[in-house]
C-alpha positions as CSV (number, residue, x, y, z in Angstrom):
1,X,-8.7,11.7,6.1
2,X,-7.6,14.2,8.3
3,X,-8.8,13.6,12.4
4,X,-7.2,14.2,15.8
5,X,-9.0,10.7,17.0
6,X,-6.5,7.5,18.3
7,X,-6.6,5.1,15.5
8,X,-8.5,2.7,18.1
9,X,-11.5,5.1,18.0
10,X,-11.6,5.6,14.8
11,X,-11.5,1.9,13.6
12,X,-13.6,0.2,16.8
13,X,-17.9,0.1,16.3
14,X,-16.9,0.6,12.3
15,X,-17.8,-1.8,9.5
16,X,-15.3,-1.9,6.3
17,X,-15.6,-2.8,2.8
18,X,-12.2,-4.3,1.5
19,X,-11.0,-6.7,-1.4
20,X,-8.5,-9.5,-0.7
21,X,-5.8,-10.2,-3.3
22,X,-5.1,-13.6,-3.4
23,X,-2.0,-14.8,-5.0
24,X,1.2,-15.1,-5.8
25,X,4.0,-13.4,-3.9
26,X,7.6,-12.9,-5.4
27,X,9.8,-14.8,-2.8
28,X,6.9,-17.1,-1.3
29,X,7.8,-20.0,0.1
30,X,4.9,-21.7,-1.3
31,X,5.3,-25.1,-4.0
32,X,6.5,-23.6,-7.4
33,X,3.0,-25.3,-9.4
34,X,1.0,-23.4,-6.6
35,X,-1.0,-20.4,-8.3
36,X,2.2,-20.7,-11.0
37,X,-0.3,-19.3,-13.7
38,X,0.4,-15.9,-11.9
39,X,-3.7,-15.2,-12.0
40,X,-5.1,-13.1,-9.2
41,X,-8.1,-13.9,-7.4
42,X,-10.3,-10.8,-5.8
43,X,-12.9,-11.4,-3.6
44,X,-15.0,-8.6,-2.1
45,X,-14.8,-8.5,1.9
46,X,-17.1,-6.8,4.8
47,X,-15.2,-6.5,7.9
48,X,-16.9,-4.9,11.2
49,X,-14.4,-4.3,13.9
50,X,-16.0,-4.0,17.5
51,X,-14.8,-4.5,21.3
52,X,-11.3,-5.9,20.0
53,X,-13.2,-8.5,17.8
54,X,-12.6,-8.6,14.2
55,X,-16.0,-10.5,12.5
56,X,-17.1,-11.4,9.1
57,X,-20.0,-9.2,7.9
58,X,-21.5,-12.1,5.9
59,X,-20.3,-15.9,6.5
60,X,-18.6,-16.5,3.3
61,X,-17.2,-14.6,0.1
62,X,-18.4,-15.9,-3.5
63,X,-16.3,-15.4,-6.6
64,X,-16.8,-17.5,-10.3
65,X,-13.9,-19.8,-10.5
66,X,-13.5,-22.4,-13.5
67,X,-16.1,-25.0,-11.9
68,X,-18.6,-21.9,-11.8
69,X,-20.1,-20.1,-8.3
70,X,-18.2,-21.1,-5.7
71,X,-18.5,-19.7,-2.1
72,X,-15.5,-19.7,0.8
73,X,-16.2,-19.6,4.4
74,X,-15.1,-16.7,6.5
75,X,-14.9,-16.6,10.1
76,X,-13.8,-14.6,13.1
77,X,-10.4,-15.4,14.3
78,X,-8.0,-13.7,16.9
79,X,-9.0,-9.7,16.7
80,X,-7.9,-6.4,15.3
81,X,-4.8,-3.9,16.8
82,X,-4.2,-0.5,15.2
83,X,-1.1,1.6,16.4
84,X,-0.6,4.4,17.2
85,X,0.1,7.6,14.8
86,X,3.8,7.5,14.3
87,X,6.3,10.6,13.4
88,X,4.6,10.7,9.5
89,X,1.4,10.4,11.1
90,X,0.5,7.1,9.9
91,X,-0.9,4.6,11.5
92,X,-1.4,0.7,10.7
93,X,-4.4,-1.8,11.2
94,X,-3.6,-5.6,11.9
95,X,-6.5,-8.3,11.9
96,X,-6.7,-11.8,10.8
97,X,-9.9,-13.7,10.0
98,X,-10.0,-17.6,9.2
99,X,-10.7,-18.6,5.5
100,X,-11.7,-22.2,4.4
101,X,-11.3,-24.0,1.2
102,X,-13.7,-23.7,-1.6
103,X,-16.4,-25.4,-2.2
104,X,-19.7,-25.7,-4.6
């Protein structure tokens, strides 16, 4: 995508389909028998980004896990940033959202 627009504009009153990738990182930190089966878990994500406000499109994600259907909340948390363009003219998108356990 090629566009003389600030990163800001281009990304604030826009909605986003994204997948998470849940899993695993070489040199976590986390407990060795946490997601030791090296299995990735993908769950299918609409973001909308609007005023500085990074929400949810729907409430919760659902994916098939090994006790069937299961659905995880997803809620706003603290915003979005993008930067600016920098010498390569890239640019980078930061935003967090709050996930909750699973449940049935």
């Amino acid at each position: 995508l090629v566009c003389s627009l600030a990163p800001t504009a281009l990304v604030d009153g826009s909605s986003w389909r994204m997948m998470l990738n849940v899993g695993r990182v070489d040199g976590s930190a986390m407990p060795a028998s946490w997601a030791a089966s090296g299995g990735r878990l993908l769950l299918p994500l609409g973001v909308r980004f609007d005023g500085g406000r990074a929400q949810p499109s729907d409430g919760a994600v659902k994916f098939v896990g090994p006790r069937g259907e299961e659905s995880v909340a997803v809620e706003e948390s603290d915003g979005w940033h993008a930067t600016e363009k920098n010498f390569l003219g890239e640019s980078e998108l930061r935003f967090s959202l709050q996930i909750g356990g699973a449940r049935r």
